[in-house]
Structures are given as structure tokens and as C-alpha cells.
PLY file of the C-alpha trace (Angstrom):
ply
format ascii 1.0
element vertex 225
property float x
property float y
property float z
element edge 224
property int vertex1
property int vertex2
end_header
2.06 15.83 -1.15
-1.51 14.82 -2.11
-2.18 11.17 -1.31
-5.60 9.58 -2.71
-6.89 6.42 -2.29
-8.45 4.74 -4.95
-9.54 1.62 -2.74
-8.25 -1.79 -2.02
-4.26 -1.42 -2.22
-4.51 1.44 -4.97
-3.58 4.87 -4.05
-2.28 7.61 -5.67
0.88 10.20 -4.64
0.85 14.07 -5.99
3.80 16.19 -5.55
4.17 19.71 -7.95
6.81 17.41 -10.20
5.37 13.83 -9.82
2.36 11.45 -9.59
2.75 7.91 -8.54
0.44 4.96 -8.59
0.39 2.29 -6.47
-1.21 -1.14 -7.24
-3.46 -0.49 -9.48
-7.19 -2.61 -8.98
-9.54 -3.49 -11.98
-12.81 -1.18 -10.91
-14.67 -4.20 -13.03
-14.42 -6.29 -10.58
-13.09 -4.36 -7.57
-16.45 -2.31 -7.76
-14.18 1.15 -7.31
-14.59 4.03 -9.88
-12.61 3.72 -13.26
-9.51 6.23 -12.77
-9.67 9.24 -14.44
-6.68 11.01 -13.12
-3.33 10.44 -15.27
-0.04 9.57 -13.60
4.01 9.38 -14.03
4.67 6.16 -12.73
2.94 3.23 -11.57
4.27 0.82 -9.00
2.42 -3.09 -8.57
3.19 -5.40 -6.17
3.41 -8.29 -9.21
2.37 -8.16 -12.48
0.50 -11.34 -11.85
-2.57 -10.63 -9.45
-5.51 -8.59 -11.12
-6.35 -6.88 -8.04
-2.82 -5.35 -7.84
-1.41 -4.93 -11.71
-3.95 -3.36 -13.58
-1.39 -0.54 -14.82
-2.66 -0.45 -17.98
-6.00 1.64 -16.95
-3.90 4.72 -15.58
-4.17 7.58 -18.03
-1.34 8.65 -19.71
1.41 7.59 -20.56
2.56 6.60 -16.79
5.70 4.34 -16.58
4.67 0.61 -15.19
7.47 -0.54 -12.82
6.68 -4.50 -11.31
8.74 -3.89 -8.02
8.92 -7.78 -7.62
11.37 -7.40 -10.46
13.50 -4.56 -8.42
13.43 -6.79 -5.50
14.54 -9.93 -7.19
17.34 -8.13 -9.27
20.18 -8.23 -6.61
18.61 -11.20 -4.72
15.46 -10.46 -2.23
16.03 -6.82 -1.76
16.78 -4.18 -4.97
16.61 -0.43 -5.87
15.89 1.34 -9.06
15.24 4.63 -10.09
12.20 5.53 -11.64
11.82 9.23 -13.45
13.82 10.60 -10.44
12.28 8.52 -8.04
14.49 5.63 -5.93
12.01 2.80 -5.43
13.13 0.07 -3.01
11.48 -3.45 -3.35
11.40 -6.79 -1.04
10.57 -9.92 -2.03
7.56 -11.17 -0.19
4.50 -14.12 -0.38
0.18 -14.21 -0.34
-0.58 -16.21 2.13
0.44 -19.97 2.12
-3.51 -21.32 2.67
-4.55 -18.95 -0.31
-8.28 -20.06 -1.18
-8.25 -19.59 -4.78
-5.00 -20.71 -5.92
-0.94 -21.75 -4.96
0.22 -18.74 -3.19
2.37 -16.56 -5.37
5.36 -14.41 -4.54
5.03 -10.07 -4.87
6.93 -7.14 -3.31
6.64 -4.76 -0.63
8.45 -1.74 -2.14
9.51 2.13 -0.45
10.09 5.03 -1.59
10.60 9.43 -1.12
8.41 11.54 -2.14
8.28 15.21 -1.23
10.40 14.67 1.75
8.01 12.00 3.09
9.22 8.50 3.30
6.24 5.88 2.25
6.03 2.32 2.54
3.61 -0.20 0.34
2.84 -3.43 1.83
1.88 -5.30 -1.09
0.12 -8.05 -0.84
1.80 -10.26 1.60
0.37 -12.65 3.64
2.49 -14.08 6.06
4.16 -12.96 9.38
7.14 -10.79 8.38
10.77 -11.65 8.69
13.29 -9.94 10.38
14.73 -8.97 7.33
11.14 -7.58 5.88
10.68 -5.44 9.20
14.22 -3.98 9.31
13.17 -3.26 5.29
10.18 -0.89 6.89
12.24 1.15 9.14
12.06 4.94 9.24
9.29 5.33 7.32
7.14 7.98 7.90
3.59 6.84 6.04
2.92 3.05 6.21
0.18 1.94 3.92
-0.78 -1.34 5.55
-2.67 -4.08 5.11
-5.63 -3.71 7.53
-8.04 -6.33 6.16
-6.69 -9.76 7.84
-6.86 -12.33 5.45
-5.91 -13.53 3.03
-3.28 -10.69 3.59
-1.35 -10.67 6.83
-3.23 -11.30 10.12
-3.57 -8.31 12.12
-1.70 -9.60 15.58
1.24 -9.83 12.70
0.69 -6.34 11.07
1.04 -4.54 14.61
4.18 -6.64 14.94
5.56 -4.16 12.33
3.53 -1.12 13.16
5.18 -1.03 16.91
8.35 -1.93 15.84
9.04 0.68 13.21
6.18 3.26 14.50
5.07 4.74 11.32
4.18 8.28 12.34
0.76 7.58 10.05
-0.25 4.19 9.15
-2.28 4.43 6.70
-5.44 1.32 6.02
-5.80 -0.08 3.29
-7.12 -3.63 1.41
-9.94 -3.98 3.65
-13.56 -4.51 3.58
-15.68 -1.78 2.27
-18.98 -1.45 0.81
-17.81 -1.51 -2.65
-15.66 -4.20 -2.36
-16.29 -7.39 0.04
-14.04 -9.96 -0.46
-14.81 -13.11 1.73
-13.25 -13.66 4.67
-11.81 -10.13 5.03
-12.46 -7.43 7.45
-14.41 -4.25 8.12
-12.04 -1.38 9.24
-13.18 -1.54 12.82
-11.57 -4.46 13.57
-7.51 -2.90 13.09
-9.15 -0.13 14.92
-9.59 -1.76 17.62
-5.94 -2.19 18.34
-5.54 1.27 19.21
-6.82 4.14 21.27
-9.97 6.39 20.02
-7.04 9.26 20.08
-4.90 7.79 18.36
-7.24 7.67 14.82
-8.08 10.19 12.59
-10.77 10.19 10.07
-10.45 11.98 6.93
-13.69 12.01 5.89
-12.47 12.22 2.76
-10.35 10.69 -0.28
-7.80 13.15 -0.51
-5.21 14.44 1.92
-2.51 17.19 1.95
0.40 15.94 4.07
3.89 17.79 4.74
6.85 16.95 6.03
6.71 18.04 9.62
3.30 18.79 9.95
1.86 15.13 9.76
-1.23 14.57 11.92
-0.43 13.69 15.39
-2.41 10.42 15.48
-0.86 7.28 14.96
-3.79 6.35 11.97
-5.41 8.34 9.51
-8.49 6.48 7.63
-9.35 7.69 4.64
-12.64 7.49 2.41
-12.21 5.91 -1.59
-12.86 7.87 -4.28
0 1
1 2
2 3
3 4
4 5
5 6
6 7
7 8
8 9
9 10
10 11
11 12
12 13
13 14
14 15
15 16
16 17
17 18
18 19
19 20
20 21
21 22
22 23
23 24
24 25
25 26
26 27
27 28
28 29
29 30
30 31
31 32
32 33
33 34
34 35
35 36
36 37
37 38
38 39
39 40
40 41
41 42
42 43
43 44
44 45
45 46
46 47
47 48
48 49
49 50
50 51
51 52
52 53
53 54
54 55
55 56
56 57
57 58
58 59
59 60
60 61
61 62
62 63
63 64
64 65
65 66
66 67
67 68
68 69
69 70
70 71
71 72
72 73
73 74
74 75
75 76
76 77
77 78
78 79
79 80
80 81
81 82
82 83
83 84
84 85
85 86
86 87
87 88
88 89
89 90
90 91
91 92
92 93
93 94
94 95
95 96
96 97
97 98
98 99
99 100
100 101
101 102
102 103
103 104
104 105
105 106
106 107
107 108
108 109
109 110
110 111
111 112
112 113
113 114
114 115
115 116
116 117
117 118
118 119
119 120
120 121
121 122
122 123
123 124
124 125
125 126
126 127
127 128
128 129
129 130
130 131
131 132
132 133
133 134
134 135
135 136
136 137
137 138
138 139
139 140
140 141
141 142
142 143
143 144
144 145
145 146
146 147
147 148
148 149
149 150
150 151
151 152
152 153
153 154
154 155
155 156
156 157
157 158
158 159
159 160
160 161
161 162
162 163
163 164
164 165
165 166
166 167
167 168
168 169
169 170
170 171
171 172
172 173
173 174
174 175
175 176
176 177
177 178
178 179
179 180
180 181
181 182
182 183
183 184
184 185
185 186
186 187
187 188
188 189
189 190
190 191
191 192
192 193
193 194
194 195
195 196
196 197
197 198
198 199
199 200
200 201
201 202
202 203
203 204
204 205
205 206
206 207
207 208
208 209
209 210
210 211
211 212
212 213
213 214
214 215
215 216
216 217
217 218
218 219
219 220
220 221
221 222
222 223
223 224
């Protein structure tokens, strides 16, 4: 599997038979290149937040799936299929003191691809439940939420990261030098919560990464295209 990331929460997935997109951001005002690369299906958090929805600039002809919509179909937690692909959604919230508006509600979503179990985090804000943790577990690539806020505080996100242990937790949503949102961090600062062996630096925006032969760190930064 070929896993990109586009910046912010925006990455996209490459197997031989599918190509999924994840949260798509508006380069306009994200500061990220326009996408030029086409996809199958596109997965958003909400279809509400224009940092998260924008699945509309994916070339193609990809299917746009709002997983808040799986996860509120059989209560907090749903499932759908997607060309092939079983996409599992929970319902979750931005951050109650949100400084631009009323907090509104997204998804965290899951899902296989080429053997490899990823998780999303959305854009949540808040400490997770116990329900939202057990929804992580057994997942073998976490893209997290490594920016603080207004997404989750970092003292919360390793609440999750050591209690399912990810074998690569991927960063995402944080501060770059494209895109500086106020308040939020610079990647050093999740760094800092583990061991200079235990991170891996791409140095790149693409990865190759097989079941059973995932890097043996517990983090693996990538660049943005």
C-alpha cells in the first residue's frame, strides 16, 4: 500500500485495486498543493468543516462517503461498504471551547486496506470515551491528531496511542510551514512524548508499507506533498 499525505488531515491510500481519500482540505486556504492525483473513494470526517470535506476537488469520478452519516446510521457506531471497502465510523465532537464557532459533531472512521488495518481520527477534540478507544483497537496505522488544539490535547491522544499501540502512528493536522493555524503545534512537541528510537522520518511524502514488514518504530513522520 502507498500512503501519501496531502497535509493537514488529508492523505491518500494506493493499493493495485483501490485509492482512497481521506479528508479532503481546500489548498485555497490550507496553503497545500491542489490534488492532481484521481481517486476511488473519498472518506470526510463531516461534510460540514472546509478543512475536512472538500471532496469535490479529487479527480475523477471518486465516490464521496460522509462517515458521520455511517456512524450515525445504527446509533453512534455504523459500517458500510464502499466499492469493496468496509468503512467503520464513530460519532465524535471539535472541541467544546472551539474559537470560531459552536463545536460541531464528525466521525472517526476505520477501515482494511491491503491487509493493513488504518484508523482516521477525524477531527475530534475532546478526551476519548471508552467506547471511542475500544473503537481504535487492533489497528495497525493510526493517523492521529498530533497538533493539540483545537483537536485533542496531546496528554489525551497518548491516552489512546498506549492503550491500543498502533504499530505506526502516523502525525497528522499539525503545524507546518504551509499551514499555521493559531494555537496549534509544531511536530516536535508529540515528539517529545517518545524516545529518539522510537521515530522515523520519511523524508518524504510517499511511503510503501506491507503487511508484516511495517517499520519497527512506533512513529513514522512524513513530509506533504
Amino acid at each position: 500500500m502507498q500512503l501519501t499525505w496531502y497535509g493537514h488531515a488529508t492523505f491518500r491510500l494506493e493499493t493495485a485495486n483501490l485509492s482512497v481519500m481521506t479528508d479532503p482540505h481546500n489548498p485555497d486556504t490550507s496553503g497545500y498543493k491542489p490534488y492532481e492525483q484521481a481517486a476511488d473513494v473519498v472518506l470526510m470526517s463531516s461534510a460540514t468543516d472546509d478543512f475536512h470535506n472538500n471532496g469535490h476537488l479529487i479527480p475523477g469520478s471518486p465516490e464521496v462517503v460522509n462517515t458521520l452519516n455511517i456512524a450515525q446510521q445504527d446509533g453512534e457506531i455504523g459500517t458500510r461498504t464502499v466499492q469493496g471497502l468496509a468503512v467503520r465510523a464513530i460519532a465524535a465532537m471539535e472541541v467544546h471551547n472551539h474559537p470560531l464557532h459552536d463545536p460541531e459533531q464528525n466521525a472517526m472512521y476505520r477501515f482494511e486496506l491491503d491487509g493493513l488495518h488504518v484508523g482516521h481520527m477525524g477531527d475530534v477534540g475532546n478526551p476519548l470515551s471508552e467506547q471511542q478507544l475500544e473503537f481504535f483497537a487492533g489497528v495497525d496505522i493510526l493517523l492521529a491528531l498530533a497538533g493539540g488544539f483545537p483537536t485533542i490535547a496531546l496528554d489525551d491522544l497518548m491516552v489512546l496511542i498506549d492503550r491500543v499501540d498502533p504499530k505506526v502512528t502516523v502525525p497528522m493536522h499539525f503545524r507546518t510551514l504551509r499551514y499555521k493555524p493559531r494555537n496549534s503545534l509544531w511536530i516536535d512537541a508529540f515528539l517529545d512524548y517518545f524516545d529518539h528510537n522510537e521515530v522515523a522520518f520519511a523524508c518524504d511524502s510517499t511511503v510503501s508499507l506491507e503487511a508484516g514488514k511495517l517499520p519497527e518504530e512506533r512513529v513514522l513522520v512524513l513530509d506533504y506533498v
